[in-house]
ZADRENZA-451011 format. One record per residue (C-alpha): residue in three letters; x, y, z. Coordinates in steps of 0.2 Angstrom, whole numbers, plus 2048, in hexadecimal, padded with zeros to 3 digits. Layout:
N
ALAXYZ
...
! end
This chain:
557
UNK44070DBB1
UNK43771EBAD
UNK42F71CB9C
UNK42A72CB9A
UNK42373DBA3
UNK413746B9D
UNK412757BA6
UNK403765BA2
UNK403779BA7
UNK412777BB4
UNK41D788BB4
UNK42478ABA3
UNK41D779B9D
UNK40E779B95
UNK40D76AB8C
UNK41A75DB8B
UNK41B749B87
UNK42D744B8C
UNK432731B87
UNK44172AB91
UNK44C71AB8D
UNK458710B99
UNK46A716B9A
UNK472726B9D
UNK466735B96
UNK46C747B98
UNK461756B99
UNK46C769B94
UNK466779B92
UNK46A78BB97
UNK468790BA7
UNK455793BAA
UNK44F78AB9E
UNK44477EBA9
UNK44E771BAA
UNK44B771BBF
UNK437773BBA
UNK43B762BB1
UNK43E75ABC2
UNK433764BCD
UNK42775DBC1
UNK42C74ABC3
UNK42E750BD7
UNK41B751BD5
UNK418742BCF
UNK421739BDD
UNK419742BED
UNK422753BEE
UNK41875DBF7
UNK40E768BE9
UNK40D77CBE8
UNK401785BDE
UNK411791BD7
UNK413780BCE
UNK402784BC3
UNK40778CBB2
UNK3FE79EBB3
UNK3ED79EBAB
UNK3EB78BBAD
UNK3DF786BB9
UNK3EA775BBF
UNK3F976EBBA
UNK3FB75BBB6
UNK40B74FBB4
UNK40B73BBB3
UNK41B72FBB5
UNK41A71EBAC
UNK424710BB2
UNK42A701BAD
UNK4316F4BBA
UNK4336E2BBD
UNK4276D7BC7
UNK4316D5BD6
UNK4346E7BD8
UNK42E6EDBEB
UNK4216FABE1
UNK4166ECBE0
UNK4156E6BF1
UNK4126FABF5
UNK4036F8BE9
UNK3FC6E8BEF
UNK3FD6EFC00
UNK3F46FEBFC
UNK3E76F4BF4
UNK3EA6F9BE2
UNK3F06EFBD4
UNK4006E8BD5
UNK4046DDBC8
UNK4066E3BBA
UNK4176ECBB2
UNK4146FFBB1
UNK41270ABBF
UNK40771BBBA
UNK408729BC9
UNK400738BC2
UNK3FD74BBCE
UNK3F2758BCB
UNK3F5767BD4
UNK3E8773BD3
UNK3EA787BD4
UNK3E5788BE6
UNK3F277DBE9
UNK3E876DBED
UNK3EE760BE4
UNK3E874CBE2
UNK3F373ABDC
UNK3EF72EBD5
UNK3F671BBD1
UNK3F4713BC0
UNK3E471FBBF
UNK3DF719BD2
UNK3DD726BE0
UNK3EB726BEB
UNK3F3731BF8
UNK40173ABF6
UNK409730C04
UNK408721BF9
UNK41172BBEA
UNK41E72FBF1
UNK42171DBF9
UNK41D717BE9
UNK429723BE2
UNK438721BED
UNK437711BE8
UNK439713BD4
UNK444725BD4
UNK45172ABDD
UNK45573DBDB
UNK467746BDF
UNK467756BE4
UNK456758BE8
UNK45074DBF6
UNK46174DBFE
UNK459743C0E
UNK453732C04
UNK45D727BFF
UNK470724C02
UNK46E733C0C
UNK46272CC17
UNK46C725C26
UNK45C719C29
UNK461712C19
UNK47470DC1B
UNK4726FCC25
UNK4656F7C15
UNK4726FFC08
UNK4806F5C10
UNK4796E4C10
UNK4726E7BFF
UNK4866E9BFA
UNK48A6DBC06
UNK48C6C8C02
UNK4836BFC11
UNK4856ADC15
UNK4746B1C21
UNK4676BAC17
UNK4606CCC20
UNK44E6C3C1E
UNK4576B2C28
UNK45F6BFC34
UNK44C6C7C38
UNK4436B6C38
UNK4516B0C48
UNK44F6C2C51
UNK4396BEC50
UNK43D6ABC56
UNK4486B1C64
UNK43B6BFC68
UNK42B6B5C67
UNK4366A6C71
UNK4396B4C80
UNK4276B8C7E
UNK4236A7C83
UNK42C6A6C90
UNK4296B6C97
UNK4156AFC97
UNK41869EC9D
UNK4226A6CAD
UNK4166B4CB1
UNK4076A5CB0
UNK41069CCBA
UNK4146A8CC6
UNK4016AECC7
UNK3FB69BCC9
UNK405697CDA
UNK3F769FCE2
UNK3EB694CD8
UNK3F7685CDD
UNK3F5689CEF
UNK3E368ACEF
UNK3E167DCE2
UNK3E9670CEF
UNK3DE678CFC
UNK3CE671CF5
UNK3D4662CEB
UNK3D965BCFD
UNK3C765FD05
UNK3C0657CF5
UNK3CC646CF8
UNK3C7647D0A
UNK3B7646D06
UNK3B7638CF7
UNK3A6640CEF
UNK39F62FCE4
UNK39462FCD4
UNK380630CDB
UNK387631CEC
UNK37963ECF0
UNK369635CE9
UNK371624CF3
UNK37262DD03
UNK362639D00
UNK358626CFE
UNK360621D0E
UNK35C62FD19
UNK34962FD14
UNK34961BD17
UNK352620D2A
UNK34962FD2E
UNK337621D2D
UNK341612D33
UNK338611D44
UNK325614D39
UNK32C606D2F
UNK3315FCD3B
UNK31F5FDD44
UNK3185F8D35
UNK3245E7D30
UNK3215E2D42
UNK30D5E1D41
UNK30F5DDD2F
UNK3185CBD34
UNK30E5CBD43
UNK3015C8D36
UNK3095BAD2D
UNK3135B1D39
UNK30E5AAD4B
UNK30159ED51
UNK2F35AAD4B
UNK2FB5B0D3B
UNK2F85B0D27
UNK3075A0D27
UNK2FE596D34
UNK2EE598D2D
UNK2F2591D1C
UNK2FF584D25
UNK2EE57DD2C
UNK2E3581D1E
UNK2F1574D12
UNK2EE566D1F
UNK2DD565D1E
UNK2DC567D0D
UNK2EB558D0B
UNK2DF54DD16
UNK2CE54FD09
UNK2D854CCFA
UNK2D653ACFB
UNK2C453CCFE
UNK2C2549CEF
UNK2C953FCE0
UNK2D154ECDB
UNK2C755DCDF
UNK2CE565CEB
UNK2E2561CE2
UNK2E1575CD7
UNK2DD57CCEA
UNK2E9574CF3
UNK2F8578CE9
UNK2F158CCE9
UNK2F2588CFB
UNK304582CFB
UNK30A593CF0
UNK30159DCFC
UNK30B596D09
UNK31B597D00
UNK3175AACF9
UNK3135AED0B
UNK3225A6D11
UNK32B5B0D04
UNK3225BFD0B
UNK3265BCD1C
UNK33A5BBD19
UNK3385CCD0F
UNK3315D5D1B
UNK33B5CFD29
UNK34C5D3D1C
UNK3445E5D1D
UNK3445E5D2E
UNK3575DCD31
UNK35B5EFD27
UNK3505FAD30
UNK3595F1D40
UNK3695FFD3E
UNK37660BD46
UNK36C616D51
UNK378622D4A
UNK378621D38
UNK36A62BD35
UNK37763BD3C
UNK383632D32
UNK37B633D21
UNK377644D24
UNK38564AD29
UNK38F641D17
UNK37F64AD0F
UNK38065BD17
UNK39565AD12
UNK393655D00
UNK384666CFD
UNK391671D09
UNK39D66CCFD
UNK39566ECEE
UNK38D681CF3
UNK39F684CF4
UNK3A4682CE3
UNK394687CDC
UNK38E676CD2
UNK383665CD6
UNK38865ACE3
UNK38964ECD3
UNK396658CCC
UNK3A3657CD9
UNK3AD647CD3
UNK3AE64ECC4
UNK3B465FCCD
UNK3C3656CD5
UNK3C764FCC6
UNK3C965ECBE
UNK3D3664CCD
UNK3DE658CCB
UNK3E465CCBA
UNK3E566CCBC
UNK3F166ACCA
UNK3FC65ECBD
UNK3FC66DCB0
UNK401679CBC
UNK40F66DCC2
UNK41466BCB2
UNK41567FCAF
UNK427680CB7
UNK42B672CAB
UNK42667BC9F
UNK42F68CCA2
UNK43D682CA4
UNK43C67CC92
UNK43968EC8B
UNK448694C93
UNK451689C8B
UNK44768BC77
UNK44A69EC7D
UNK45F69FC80
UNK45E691C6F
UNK45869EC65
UNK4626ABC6C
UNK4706A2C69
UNK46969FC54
UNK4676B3C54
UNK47A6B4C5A
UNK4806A9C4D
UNK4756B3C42
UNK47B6C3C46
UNK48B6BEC45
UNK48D6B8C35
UNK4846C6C30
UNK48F6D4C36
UNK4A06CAC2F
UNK4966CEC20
UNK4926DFC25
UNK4A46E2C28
UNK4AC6DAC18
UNK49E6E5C0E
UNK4A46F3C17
UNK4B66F1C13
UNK4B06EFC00
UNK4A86FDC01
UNK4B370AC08
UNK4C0704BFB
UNK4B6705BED
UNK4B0715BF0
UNK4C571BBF5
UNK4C8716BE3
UNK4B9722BDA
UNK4BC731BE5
UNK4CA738BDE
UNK4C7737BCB
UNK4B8742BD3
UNK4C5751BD9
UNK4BF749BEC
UNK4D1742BEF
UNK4D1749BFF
UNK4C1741C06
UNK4C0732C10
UNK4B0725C0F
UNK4AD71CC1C
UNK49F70FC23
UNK49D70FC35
UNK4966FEC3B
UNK4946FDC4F
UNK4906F1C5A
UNK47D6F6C63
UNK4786EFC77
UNK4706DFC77
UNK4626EAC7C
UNK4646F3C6B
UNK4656E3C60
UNK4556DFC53
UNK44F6D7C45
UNK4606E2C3C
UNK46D6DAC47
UNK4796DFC53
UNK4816F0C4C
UNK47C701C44
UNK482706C32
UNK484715C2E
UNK48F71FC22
UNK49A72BC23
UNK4A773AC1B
UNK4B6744C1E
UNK4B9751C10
UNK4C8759C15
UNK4DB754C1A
UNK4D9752C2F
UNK4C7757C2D
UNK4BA74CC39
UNK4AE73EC32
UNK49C742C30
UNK48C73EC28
UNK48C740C15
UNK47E74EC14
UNK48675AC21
UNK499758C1C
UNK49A759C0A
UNK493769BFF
UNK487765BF1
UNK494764BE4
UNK49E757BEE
UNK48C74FBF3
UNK48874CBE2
UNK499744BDF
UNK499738BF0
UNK488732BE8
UNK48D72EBD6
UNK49B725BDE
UNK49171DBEB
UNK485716BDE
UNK493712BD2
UNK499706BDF
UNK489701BE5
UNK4816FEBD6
UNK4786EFBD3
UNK4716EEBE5
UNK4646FABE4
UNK4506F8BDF
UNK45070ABD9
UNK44F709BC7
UNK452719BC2
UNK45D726BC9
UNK45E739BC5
UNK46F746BC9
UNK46A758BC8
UNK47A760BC4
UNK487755BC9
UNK49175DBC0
UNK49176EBCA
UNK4A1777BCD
UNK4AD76CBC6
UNK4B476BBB2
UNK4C1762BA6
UNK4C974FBAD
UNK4BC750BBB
UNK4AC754BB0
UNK4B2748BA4
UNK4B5739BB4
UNK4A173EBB9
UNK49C73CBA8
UNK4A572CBA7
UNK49D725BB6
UNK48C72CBB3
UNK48E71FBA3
UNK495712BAC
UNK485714BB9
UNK478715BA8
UNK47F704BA3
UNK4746FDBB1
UNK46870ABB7
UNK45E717BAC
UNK469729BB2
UNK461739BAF
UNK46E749BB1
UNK46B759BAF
UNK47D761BAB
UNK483771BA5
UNK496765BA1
UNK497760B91
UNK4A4753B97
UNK49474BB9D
UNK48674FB90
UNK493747B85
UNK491736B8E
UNK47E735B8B
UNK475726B84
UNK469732B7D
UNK467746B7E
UNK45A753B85
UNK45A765B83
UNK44F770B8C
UNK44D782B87
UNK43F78FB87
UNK436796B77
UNK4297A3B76
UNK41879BB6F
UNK4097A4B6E
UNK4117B3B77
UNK4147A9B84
UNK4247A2B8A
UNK42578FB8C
UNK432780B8F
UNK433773B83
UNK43F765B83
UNK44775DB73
UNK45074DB72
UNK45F751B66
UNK466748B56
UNK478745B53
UNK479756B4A
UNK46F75FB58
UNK479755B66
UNK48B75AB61
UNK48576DB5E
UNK47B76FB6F
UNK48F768B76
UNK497773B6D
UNK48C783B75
UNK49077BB88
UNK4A277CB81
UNK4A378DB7A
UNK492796B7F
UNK4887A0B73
UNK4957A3B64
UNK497791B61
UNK4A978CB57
UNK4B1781B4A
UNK4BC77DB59
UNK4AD77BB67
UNK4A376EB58
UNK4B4765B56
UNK4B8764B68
UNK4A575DB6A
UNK4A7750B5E
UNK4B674BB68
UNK4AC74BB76
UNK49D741B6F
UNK4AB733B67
UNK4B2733B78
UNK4A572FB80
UNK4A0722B73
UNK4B1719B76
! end
């Protein structure tokens, strides 16, 4: 709710602190006596584009401030928080200063902000009749958002978007998984290639260092095989280390008796040389049994060797590495099996949550086309107290392509008018004239009412072009509208100023030989003879007084 509008050196204004309550508040005056200043100023204030013909003459810049009030939930506070600025707490300041070259600069709750974010701001807290005629109810973007507003939906618009994102983000899935899939068949190919030559070839842990040792050891074999030969010749034969000590023993056995025990300590050394060199002997002739190979193994080793370093060169690592390589290989083989599995399965989550954004969708255009139904009605049954009993109100709901379908659903909403017996439908904006446009949207927010964030809603003569029964229906409906929302109108009718919850009167005074605009909020007294003067002009009557305490009782009933 607008609490109250401060405005400094605009036009005719050069200085005025305007207090506002809820309900239906009306603003008269004679004509040009500033009563459009009054919005152009609150214009300002939420994001109209500023002139420097605004600036009062002499003053070098010319200031106005809006205070609102509004709940915690309101969407004004998740524009805040999303421009960085305070958001929590209940009143809103957004305050203009527009110098004389024109340059102006806005600001939040005394925080610099664009003009961009005061006018989103602003849309968001006014909504303003028969100025921004494009905002709004007049916006055709806005229609789809109005409707389900009015609408009572078994699926939430939020539920309806979150299934449109799943279905979306299930596709996307999909789409990847098939486009990997169809990239890795060259991969699969390739990948078999080399995991069968790495099979074939059975590369085991340390297989290198094994066959590296065995190659050195054949590459000497026929040295070390020399060597073992006149090493054995050494200890075996007739002439040998094993004969030797064979003889040696015997001897030694026969002069044991003889020595009483002297010679026992050498004779068993003898014995364990003789067994060691026994020992020795096997040993080397063990060695040699090995040495004693396939003429041909030394080409076979190499040739395993030679295959395992190819192998490894070709896939750029250690020949170490190679088991592990075929390992890997292999499971990368089972993932990209498992990849048509897989897209597959996301074909499936894919049509399952097309099939929840149908249902979705569906429910949410019965909804769409019950509210629609309520809505032309009730708009039929206020357009002709309004003198628009010849116009038609209809909202068009039709079915998009499933290329067209979103987060929204399956259809576009917009509205339309006919004002005239056999004339076409139309949008609003282009078919009715202003009076008639100001009349569409009080009915249009009488039946909407209730469904909007807007908090505060402002007619600029309304009232235009009409009198009598049909004044007196817009005034009744302007109080209807002010039990729910706080109404501003500015009216000439006194059918309507008679319906106000409270009164303003603007007029121009001369001050300091200077002409200037002040606004009054009016007493009982002052109330009934500002009526009176709408009724009768200038010369105001005994009649025109009675007839505007008939008014004011009226409106009161």
């Amino acid at each position: 709710m607008l609490l109250g509008l401060n405005i400094r050196d605009i036009v005719l204004i050069d200085r005025l602190d305007l207090a506002l309550r809820p309900g239906l508040c009306v603003l008269t005056g004679e004509t040009g006596a500033g009563k459009s200043i009054l919005l152009d100023a609150l214009g300002l204030a939420l994001g109209k584009r500023a002139e420097s013909g605004l600036v009062r003459t002499g003053a070098q810049q010319a200031t106005v401030s809006a205070e609102f009030s509004v709940g915690r939930n309101h969407p004004a506070h998740a524009i805040l928080r999303e421009a960085g600025l305070d958001g929590d707490g209940e009143a809103i300041v957004l305050r203009r200063l527009v110098g004389s070259d024109g340059r102006s600069r806005a600001f939040v709750n005394d925080e610099p902000a664009s003009v961009g974010l005061l006018r989103e701001l602003g849309e968001s807290l006014v909504e303003i009749q028969g100025q921004f005629e494009q905002r709004g109810l007049l916006d055709p973007a806005n229609h789809r958002m109005i409707l389900d507003a009015f609408a009572e939906h078994s699926v939430t618009p939020n539920a309806l978007a979150k299934a449109w994102h799943d279905w979306r983000e299930a596709g996307q899935r999909e789409a990847d998984a098939a486009r990997l899939l169809a990239a890795s068949r060259d991969e699969e190919d390739l990948l078999r290639h080399h995991l069968a030559e790495l099979d074939s070839l059975a590369p085991q842990e340390d297989e290198e260092d094994r066959l590296a040792a065995r190659r050195t050891m054949l590459q000497n074999a026929e040295r070390l095989a020399e060597t073992l030969t006149e090493a054995i010749g050494e200890i075996d034969g007739n002439a040998g280390a094993q004969a030797a000590l064979a003889r040696a023993a015997r001897r030694l056995e026969r002069a044991r008796e003889r020595a009483h025990g002297l010679l026992d300590s050498a004779f068993a050394a003898t014995e364990r040389a003789a067994a060691e060199t026994a020992e020795a002997l096997a040993a080397l002739e063990g060695v040699a049994r090995q040495l004693d190979t396939d003429p041909r193994e030394l080409e076979k080793v190499e040739e395993r060797l030679f295959a395992l370093r190819a192998a490894a060169r070709k896939h750029q690592l250690a020949v170490a590495n190679l088991p592990g390589l075929r390992e890997q290989m292999a499971a990368r083989l089972v993932e990209l099996e498992a990849g048509a599995d897989n897209v597959e399965h996301l074909v499936r989550a894919t049509a399952e949550a097309r099939g929840r954004f149908i249902s979705a969708a569906d429910a949410v255009s019965r909804g769409r086309a019950h509210a629609a139904a309520r809505l032309d009605a009730g708009l039929a049954a206020e357009l002709k107290p309004l003198r628009l009993d010849e116009a038609r109100f209809r909202t068009v709901v039709s079915p998009l392509a499933e290329p067209d379908w979103g987060e929204h659903g399956c259809e576009r909403v917009h509205f339309e008018v006919s004002t005239n017996p056999g004339a076409g439908f139309g949008p609003l904006a282009r078919i009715a004239s202003g009076g008639e446009l100001s009349r569409f949207m009080l009915a249009l927010k009488l039946v909407l009412a209730g469904t909007s964030s807007v908090p505060t809603l402002i007619f600029d003569e309304v009232d235009s072009g009409i009198g009598g029964a049909v004044a007196a229906a817009v005034g009744e409906r302007l109080q209807r509208l002010g039990t729910n929302l706080q109404v501003l109108v500015v009216t000439h009718s006194p059918q309507v100023a008679a319906r106000g919850a409270y009164h303003l009167r603007v007029a121009k005074s001369l001050a300091a030989r200077e002409t200037v605009t002040r606004v009054e909020e009016l007493d009982e007294d002052t109330r009934q003879e500002e009526i009176a003067r709408m009724l009768s002009g200038r010369n105001i009557t005994a009649e025109a007084r009675a007839a505007a305490a008939s008014l004011i009782a009226g409106g009161r009933a």
